[in-house]
TORTI-336963 format. One record per atom (N, C-alpha, C): residue in three letters; x, y, z. Coordinates in steps of 0.1 Angstrom, whole numbers, plus 5000, padded with zeros to 4 digits. Each point is the difference from the previous one (the first is absolute). Example, Ala and Ser with C-alpha at 12.3 -4.5 7.8 and 13.67 -1.06 7.14 Angstrom:
# residues 2
ALA513249435078ALA499150125000ALA500950125000SER499650114993SER500950115000SER499250115008
END
This chain:
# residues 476
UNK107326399612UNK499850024986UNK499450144997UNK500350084991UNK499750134998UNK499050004993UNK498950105002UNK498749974989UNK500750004987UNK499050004991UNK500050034985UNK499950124994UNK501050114997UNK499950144994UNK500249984985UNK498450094994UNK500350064987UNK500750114994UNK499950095008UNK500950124998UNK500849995011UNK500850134994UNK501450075012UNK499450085008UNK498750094996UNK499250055013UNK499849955010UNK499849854996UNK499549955014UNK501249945006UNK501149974995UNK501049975005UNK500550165010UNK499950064995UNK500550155003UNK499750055017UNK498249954994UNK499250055016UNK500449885007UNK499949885002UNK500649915007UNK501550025010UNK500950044991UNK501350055001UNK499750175010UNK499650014997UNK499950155007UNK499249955017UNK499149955001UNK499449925010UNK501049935009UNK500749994995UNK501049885003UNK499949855004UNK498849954991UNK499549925000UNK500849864994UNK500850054988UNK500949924994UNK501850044999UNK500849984995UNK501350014993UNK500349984990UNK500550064995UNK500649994987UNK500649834998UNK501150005013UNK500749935000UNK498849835001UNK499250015010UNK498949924998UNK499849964994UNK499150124988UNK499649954985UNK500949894993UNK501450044998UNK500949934997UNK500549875002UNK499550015013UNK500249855004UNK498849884995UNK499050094997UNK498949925002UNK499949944982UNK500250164991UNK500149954987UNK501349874998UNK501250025005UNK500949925002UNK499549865004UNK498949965012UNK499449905002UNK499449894984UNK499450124996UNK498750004992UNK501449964984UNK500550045003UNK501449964988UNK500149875001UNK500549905011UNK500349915006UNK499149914995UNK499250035006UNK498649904999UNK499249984986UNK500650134993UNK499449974983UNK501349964989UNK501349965008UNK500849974993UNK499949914981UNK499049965005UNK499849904989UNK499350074988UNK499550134998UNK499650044991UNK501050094995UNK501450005003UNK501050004991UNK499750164998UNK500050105005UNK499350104997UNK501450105002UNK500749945010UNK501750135001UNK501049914995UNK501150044991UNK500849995002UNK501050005007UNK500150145011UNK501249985013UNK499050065010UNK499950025008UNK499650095014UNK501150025008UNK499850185002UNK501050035004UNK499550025015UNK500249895008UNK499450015014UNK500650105008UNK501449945005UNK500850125012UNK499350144995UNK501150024986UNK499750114993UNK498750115005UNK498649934993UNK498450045006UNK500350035017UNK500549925005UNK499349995017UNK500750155002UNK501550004995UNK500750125003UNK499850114997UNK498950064987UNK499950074995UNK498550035008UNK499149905004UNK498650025008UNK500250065016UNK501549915002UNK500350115016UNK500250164996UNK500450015000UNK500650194987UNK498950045000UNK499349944988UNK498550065002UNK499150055012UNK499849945006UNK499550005013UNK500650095013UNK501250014997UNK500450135004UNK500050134998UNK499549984989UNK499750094986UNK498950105005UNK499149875001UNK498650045002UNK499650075015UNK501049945009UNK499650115015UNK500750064997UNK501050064995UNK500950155000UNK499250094985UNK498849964996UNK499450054992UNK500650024985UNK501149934999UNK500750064987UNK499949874988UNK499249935002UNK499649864992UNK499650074986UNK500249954990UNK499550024986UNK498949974995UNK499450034990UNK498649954992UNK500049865005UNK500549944990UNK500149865006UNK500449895011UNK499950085009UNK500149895014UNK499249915004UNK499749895002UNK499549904998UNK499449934991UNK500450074989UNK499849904988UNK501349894997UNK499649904998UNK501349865002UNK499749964984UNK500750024991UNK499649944982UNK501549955003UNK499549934983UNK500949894993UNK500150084988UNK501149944992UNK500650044988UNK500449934992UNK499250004990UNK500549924987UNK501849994997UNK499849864997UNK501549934996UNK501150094991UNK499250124990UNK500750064997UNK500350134999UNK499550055013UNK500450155005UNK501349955008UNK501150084994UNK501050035011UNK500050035011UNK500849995012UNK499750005012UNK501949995005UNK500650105005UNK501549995001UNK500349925010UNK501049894997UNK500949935008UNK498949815004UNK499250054990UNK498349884998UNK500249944985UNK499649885004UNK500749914985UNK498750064992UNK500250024988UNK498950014987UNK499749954991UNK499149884994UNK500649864993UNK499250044988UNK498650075004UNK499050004988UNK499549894999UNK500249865010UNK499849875001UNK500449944984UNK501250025000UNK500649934990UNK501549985009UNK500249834990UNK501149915003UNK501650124995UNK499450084989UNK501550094996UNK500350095012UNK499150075008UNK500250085013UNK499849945009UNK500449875000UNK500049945017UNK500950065009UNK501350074996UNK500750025010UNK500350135004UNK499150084993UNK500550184994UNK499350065012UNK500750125007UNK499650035012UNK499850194995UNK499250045000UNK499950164995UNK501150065008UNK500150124996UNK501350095001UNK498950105001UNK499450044996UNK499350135008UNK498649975005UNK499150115001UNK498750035001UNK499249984992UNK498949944994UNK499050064992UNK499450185001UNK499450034995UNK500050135008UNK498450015006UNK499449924994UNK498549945010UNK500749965012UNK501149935005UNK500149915008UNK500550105010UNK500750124996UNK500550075006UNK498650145004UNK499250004995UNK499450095003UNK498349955012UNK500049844999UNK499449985010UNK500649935014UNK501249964997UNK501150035010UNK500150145011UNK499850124990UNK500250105007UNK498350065008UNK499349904994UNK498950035006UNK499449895011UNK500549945006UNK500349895010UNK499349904995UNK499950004989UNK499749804999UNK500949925005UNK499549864999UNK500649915006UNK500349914989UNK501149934992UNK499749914988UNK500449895008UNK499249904997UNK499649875007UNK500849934996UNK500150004984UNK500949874995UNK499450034983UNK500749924989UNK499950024991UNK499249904993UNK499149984987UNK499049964994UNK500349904992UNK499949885000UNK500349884986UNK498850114993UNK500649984985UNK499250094988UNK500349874987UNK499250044990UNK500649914986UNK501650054997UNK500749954997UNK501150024993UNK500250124995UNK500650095000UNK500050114999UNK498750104994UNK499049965011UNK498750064998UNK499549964986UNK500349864994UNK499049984986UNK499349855003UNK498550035004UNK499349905001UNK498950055004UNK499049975003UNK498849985004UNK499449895011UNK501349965005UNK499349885006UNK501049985018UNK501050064997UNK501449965007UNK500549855003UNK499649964987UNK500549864999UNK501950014994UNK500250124995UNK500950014991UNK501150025012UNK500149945007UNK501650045012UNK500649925003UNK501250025001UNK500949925003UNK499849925015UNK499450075009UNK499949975014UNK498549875002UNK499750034988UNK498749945000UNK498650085001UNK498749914993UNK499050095003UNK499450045011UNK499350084999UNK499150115015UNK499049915001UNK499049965012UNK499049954998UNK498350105006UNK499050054996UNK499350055005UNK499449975009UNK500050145011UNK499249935017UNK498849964996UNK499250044991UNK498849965001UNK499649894997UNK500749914989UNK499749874995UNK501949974995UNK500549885011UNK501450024992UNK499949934988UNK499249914992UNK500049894990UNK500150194988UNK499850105003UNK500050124988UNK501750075002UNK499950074987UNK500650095005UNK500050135007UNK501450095001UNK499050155011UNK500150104984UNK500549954989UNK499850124986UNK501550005004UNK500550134990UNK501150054999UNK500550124993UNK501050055000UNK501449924999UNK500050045018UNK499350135007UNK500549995012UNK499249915010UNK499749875000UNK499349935006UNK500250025014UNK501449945001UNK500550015015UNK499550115005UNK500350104999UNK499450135008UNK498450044999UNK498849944995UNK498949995003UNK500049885009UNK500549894997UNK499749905016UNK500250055014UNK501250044997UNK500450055010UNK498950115009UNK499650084992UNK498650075006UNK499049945004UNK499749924986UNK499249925005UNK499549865017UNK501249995000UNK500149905012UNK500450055010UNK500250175002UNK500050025013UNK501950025001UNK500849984993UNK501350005006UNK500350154996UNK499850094995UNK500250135003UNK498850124995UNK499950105006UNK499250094997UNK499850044988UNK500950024990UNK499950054983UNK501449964991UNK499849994987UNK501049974993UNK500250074988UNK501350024998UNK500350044989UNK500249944987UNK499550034993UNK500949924985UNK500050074984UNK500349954993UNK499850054987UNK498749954992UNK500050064985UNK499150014992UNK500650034991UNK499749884991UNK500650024983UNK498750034994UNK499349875003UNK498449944992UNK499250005006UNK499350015015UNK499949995007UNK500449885016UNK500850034999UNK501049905005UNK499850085022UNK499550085003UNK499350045011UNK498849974998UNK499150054994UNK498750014999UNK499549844996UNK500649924996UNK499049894994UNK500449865012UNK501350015004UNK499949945014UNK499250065013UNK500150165000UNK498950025012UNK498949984996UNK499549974990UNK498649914992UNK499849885004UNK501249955003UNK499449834996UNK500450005016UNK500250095009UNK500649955015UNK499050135009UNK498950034994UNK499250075003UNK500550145009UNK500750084994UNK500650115008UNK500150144990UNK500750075002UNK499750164991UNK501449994994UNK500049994988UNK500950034993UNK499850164994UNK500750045000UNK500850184991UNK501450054996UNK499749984988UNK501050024989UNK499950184994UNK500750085008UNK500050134997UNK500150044982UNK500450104998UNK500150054987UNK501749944997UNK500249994986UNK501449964998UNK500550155003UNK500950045006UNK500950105002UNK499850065013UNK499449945008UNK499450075016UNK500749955012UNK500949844994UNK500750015012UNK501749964995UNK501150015004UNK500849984996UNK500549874996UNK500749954987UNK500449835000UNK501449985002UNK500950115013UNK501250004997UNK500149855013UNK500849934999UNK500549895007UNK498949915002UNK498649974984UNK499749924996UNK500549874994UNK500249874996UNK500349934993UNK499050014985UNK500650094995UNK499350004989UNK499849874989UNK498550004992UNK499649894996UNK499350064985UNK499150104999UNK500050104990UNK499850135000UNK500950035001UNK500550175003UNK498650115002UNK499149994984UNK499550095000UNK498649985003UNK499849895010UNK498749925002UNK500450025018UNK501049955004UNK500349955012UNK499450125008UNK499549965014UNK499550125010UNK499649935015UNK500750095007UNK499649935017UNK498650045000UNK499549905013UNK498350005001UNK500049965014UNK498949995008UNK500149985012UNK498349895001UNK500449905008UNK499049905003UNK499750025015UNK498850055005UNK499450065011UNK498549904999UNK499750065013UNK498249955009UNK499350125000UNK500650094997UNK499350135000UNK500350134989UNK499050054996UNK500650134991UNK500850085004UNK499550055014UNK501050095011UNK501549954998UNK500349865000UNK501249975002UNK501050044983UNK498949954993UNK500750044982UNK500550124998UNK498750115004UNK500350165002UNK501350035006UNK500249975010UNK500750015006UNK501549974998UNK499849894996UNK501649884994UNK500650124991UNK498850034987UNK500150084989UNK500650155000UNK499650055016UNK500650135002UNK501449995005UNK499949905008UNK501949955001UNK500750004991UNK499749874998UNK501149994981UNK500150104989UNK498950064999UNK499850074987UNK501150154998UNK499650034993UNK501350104998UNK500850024990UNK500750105001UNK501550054989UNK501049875005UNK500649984995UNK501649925002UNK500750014990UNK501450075001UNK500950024991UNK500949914993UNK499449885005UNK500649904997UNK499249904987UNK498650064997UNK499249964993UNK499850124989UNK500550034988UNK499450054992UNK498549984993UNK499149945002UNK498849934994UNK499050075011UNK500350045012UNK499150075009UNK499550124993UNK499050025007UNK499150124997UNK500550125014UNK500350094993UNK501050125009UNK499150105007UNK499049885010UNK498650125007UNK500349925017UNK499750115003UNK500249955012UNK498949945007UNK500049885013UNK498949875000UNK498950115006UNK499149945002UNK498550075002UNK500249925015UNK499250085007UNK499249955013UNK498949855004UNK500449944989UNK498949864994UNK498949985014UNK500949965012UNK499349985012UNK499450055008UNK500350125001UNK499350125012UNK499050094982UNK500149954988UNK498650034994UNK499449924999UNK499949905002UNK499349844999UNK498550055000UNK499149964997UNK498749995003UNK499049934990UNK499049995005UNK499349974991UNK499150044990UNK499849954987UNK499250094990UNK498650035005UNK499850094998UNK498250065005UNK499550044984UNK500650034992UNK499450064990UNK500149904989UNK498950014990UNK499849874993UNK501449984987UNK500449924996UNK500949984990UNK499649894989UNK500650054988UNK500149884990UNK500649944999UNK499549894998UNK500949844996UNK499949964992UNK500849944994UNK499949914982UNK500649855007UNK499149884999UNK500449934999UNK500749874984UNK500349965003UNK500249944982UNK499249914994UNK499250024988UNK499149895002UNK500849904991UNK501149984995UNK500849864996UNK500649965011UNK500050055014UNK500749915007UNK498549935009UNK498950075000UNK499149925006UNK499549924990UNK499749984987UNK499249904992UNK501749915000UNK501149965001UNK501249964998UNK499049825006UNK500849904988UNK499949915004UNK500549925011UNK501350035004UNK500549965013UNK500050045015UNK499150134999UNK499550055015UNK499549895004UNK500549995016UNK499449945009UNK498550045005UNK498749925000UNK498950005003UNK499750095014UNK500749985010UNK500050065012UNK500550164999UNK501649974994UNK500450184991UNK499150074998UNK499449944985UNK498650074996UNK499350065009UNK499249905010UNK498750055005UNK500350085008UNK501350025007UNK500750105010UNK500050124991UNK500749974989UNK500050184996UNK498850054994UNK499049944994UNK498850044999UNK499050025012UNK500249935011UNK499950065014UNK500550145004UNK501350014994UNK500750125004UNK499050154991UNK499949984992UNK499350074989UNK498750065003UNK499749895007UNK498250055006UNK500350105011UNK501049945008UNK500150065012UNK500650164997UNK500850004991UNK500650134997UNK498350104996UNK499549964989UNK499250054995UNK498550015015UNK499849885005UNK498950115013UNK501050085006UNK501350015003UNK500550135003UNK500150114994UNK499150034989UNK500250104995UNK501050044988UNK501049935002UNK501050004986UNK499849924982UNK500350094995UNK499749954983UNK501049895001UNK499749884999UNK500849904995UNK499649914980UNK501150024994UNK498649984985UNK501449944995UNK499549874989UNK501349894990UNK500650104992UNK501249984998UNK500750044990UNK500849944991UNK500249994988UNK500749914994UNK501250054996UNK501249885007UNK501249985000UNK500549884988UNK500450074984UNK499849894990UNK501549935006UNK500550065003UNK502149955002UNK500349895007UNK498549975014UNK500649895009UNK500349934995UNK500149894989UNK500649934997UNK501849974994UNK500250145001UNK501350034993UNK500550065012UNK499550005013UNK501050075010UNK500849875006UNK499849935007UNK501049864999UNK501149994988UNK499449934991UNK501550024988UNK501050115000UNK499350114998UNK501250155003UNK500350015011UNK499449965012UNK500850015010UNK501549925001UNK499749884997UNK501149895003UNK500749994987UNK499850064988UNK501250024995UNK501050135002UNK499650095009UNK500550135002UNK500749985012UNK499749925010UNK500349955011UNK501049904997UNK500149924990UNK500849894996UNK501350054992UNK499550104993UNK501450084997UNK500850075010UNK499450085007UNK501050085013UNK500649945010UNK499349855005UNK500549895007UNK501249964992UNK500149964986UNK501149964996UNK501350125000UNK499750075003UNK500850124993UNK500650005018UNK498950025013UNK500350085013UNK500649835006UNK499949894996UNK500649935004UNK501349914996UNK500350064988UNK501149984994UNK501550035012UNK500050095009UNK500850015007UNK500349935008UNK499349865002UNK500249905011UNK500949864989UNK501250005003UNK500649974994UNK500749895004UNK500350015013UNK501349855007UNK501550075000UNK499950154999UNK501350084999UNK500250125011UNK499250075000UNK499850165009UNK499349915015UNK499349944997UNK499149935017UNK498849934999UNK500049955011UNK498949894997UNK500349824998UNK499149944998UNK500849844997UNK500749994984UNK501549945004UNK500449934991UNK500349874998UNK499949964990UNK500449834997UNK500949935005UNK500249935010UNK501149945002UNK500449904988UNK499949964989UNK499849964990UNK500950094986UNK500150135005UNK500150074992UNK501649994997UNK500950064988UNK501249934999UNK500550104992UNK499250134994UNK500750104992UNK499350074997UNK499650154993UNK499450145001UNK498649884997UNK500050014989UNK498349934993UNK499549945005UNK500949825008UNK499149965005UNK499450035013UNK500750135006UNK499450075014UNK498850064998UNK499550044987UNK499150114999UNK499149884993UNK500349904993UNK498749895000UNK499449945011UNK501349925002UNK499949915016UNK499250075010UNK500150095003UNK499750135013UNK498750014996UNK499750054987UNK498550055001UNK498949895000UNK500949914989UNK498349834997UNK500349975013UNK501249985011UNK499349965010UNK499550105013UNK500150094999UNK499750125011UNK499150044993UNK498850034988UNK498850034997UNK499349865004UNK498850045006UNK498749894999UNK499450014987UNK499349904996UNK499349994988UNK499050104996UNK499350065009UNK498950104993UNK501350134994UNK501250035007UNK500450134998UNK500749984989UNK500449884996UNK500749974992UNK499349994983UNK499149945006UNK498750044986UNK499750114996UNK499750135011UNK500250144999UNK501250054992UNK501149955006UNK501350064994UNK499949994987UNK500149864994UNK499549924988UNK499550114991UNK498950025003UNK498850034986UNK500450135004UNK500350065010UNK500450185000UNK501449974991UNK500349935002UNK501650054988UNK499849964984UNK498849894999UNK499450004988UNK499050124993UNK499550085013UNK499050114992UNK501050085000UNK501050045004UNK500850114996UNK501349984992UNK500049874991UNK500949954990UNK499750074986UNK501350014998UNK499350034980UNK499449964996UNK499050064991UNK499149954990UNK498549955012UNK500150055011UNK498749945009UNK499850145011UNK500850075000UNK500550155009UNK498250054992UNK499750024985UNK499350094999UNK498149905001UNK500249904994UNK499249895000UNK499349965017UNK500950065011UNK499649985010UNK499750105012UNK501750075001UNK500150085016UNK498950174987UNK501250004991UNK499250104992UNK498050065000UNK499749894998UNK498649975002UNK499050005012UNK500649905006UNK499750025016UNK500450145006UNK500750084996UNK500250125005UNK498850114991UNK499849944990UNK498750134996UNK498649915006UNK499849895003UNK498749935007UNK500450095016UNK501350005003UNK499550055012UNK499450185003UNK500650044987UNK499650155001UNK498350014998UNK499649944990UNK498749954999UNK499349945013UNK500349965008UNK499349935013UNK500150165007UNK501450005001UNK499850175013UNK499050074990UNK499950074992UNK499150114994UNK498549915005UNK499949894993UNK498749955001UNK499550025012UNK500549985011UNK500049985017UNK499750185006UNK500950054992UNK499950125006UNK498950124994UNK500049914989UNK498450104994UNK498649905010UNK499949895004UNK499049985007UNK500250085016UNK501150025001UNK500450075015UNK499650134998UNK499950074992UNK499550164993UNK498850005002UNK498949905000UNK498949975001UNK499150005013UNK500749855007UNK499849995014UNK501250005008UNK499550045014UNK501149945008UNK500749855004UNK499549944997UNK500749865009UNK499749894984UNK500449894999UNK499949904991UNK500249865016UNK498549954994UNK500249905012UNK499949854992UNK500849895006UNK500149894989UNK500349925011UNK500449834999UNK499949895013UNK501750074996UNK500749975008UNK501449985003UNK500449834992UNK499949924999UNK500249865000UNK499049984992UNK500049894987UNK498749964992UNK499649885014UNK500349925009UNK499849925009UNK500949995014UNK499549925008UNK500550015016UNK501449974996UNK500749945009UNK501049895002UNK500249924991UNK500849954992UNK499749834996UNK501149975003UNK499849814999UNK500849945007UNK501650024998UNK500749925010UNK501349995002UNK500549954983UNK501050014993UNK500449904990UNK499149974985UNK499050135002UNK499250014988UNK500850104987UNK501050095010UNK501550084990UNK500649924989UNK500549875016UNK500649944994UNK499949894983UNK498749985000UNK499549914992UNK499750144987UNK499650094998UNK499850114993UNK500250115011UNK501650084989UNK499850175009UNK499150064992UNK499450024989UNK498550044999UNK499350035008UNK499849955007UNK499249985011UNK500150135006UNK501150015006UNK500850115009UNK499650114996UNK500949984983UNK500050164991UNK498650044999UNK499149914998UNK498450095001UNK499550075014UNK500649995010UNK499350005015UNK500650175000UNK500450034990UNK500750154999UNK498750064992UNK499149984995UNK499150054986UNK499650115005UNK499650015012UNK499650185007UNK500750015008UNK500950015003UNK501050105008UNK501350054992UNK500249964985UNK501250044998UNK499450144988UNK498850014998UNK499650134995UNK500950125008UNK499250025015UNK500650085003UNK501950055000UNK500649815001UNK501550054999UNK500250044989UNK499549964985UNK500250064983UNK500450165002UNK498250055009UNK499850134999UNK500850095010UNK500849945011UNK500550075011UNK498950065010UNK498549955002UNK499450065011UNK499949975010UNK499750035008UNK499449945014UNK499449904999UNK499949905010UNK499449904999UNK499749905017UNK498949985002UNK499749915011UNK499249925004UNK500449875006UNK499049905001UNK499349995015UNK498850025000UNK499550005016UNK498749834998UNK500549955009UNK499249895004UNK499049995000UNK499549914994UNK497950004996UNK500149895010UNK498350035007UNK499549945010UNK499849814993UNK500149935008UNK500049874995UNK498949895009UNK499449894996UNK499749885008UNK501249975006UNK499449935013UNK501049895011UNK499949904988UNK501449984997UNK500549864995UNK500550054985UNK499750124993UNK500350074989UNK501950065002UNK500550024990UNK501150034998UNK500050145001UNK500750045004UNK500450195001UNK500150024987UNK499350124999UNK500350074983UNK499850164999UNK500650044994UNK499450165003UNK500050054988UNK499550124992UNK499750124994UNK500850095001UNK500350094985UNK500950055002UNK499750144994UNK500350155003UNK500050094994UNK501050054995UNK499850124989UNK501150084994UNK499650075000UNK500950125001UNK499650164998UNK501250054992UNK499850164998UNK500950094992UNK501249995007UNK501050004990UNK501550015007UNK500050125006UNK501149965013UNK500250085012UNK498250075008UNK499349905000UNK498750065001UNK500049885014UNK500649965007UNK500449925014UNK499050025010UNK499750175002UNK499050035010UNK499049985002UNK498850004989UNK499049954995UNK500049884999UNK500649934993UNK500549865002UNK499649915012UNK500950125009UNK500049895011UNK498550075007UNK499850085003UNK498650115008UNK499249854992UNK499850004987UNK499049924996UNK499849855002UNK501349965004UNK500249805005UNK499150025015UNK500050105005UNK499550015015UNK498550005000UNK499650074989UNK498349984997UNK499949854991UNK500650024992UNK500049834998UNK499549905010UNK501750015008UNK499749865006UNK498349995013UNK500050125003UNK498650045006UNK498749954992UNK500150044990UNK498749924993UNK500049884994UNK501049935003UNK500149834998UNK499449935010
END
């Protein structure tokens, strides 16, 4: 059995020692796959595939010509492309759809010797909070299975979580990275919207959507971040700078910085009691370090949920209108002529949450509701970025819980998605505004649920960002 690694450093020096294998590792996360079968956490594992790609490696590594990433073994959300790899989005309409190309994430940590393990049950085309929303069925959390692991990319925080592979990839609409590595106690980071490319994404809402990487270590985020990130021609929405050095600048803050925390998300009636005392724990500890931490008031939190999910609810309808029962994907065996292929196909190839989405997105962007809704929500959201970024003018960091509460149970979606849509109330600021954003794990009681804290900084401001999660998590 191979110890337990938080970072790729230590996998690195191990590997250099020749203490372990690539190929090893692989077997062992593969073990550890096996044995956690039941928390529903992959949808395929691509076993041969891994083992074949960890021998390579390893040859890699004695002829010296191994990449950044050699020994890192990740998973990949259900809806990154992956060529000649089925891509479902864990929906019943893509059960059978197999990618035709690359993502260009997939292709660019490819070229830096990753290993991809196997692919991630997520919510239905990344809309949920819980990853109850799948066609394959729900995820269950390693830490307590009666919860959920959060979502939409659940599967790929368990997966970290329980040992079956070293790091994972996934997206971020709402916090959909960050609020499952909250509730599955791990590091979620959600870059700036335009820092990494969304070409051979399954897109869900265009101008929200963003890869993120779920890691054990900052080193490992930095790092993910300088791979992926980048120009791609295939993405107009990128920012046309070339990636920074994230990893080899990594460090930690020494000099004091400002923080705004929010004080309507700390007096908020639905913060969890343990939340609380952690992040006002956090606050003291910032402040005997030396850093200004002082409340600021954010009047909007209550209008960032609503604008988000009607803005998200219209682009969904619009980016998923092309799944039809015609071009690919499932069709009706039921179906008997043009119309009833494009009924039949979708009521039964949509699960219920996406179909509710579709729903009210094709109602907010109907006549006579276009300006009453998407209209509106689009000047609330201009109002949230200015608001956000005049407190970022001020201080460096805005620090807030990630999650109003831990985990809750299995089938609490079910009975009210309410529920769900609030578990977004601080993490979808940052997607409104397009900043950075990351959740690092707050220290917990034996027998307490994983929960973590979350920062934001200035767009494309990643360095600091991350330099500052490293003194963070040190003074937790």
């Amino acid at each position: 059995m191979t110890k337990t690694y938080t970072s790729l450093s230590e996998i690195k020096g191990d590997l250099l020692n020749g203490d372990i294998t690539v190929e090893g590792l692989v077997r062992n996360y593969l073990a550890q796959i096996k044995s956690n079968a039941h928390l529903n956490a992959f949808n395929e594992v691509f076993e041969d595939e891994a083992l074949n790609q960890a021998a390579e490696i390893d040859g890699k590594i004695k002829a010296g010509t191994a990449g950044r990433l050699a020994g890192m073994v990740i998973s990949i959300k259900d809806n990154i492309c992956y060529k000649g790899h089925k891509a479902t989005a864990s929906s019943k309409i893509l059960d059978n759809y197999t990618a035709i190309y690359s993502s260009t994430i997939v292709e660019r940590l490819l070229a830096e010797d990753a290993v991809i393990i196997g692919r991630c049950n997520c919510d239905e085309f990344a809309m949920g909070a819980s990853n109850e929303n799948s066609y394959y069925g729900p995820v269950k959390n390693y830490a307590d299975e009666s919860v959920v692991p959060g979502g939409s990319s659940g599967g790929s925080a368990v997966s970290v979580q329980a040992g079956m592979c070293h790091a994972a990839i996934g997206t971020d609409t709402g916090g959909s990275v960050r609020q499952p590595a909250s509730f599955c106690g791990m590091i979620g980071f959600k870059p700036t919207y335009g820092r990494i490319s969304r070409h051979g994404i399954i897109a869900y809402a265009s101008s929200f959507d963003q890869v993120g990487s779920i890691t054990q270590s900052v080193e490992d985020a930095a790092l993910l971040l300088e791979v992926m990130g980048g120009p791609d021609a295939y993405d107009s929405t990128l920012i046309q700078k070339s990636i920074l050095q994230y990893s080899t600048e990594l460090n930690q803050t020494e000099s004091p910085k400002k923080i705004a925390y929010l004080r309507e998300a700390l007096e908020r009636p639905g913060l969890d009691e343990h939340i609380k005392t952690a992040l006002l724990k956090a606050i003291n500890n910032l402040k005997a370090a030396g850093h200004t931490v002082e409340p600021v008031s954010f009047e909007y939190l209550d209008y960032v949920v609503p604008t988000y999910y009607i803005l998200t609810m219209a682009e969904a309808s619009s980016n998923l209108a092309r799944y039809d029962g015609v071009h690919y994907g499932y069709r009706s065996p039921k179906a008997v002529d043009l119309m009833s292929t494009y009924k039949l196909s979708r009521s039964e190839g949509f699960g219920k949450e996406v179909k509710r989405r579709i729903m009210l997105g094709t109602f907010i962007l109907s006549a006579g509701y276009y300006d009453a809704y998407y209209t509106k929500a689009q000047r609330m959201r201009r109002l949230i970025r200015e608001k956000t970024e005049e407190i970022l003018a001020t201080y460096d960091f805005i620090l807030t819980p990630t999650a109003p509460t831990p985990a809750f149970k299995l089938g609490v979606e079910e009975k009210d998605p309410v529920v769900s849509y609030l578990a977004d109330i601080f993490t979808v600021q940052a997607s409104l505004s397009g900043m950075p954003a990351i959740s690092l794990p707050a220290k917990t009681n034996e027998g307490e649920l994983p929960f973590g804290l979350q920062l934001v900084a200035k767009r494309f401001d990643e360095q600091e960002l991350l330099n500052f999660s490293k003194s963070f998590l040190n003074l937790s």
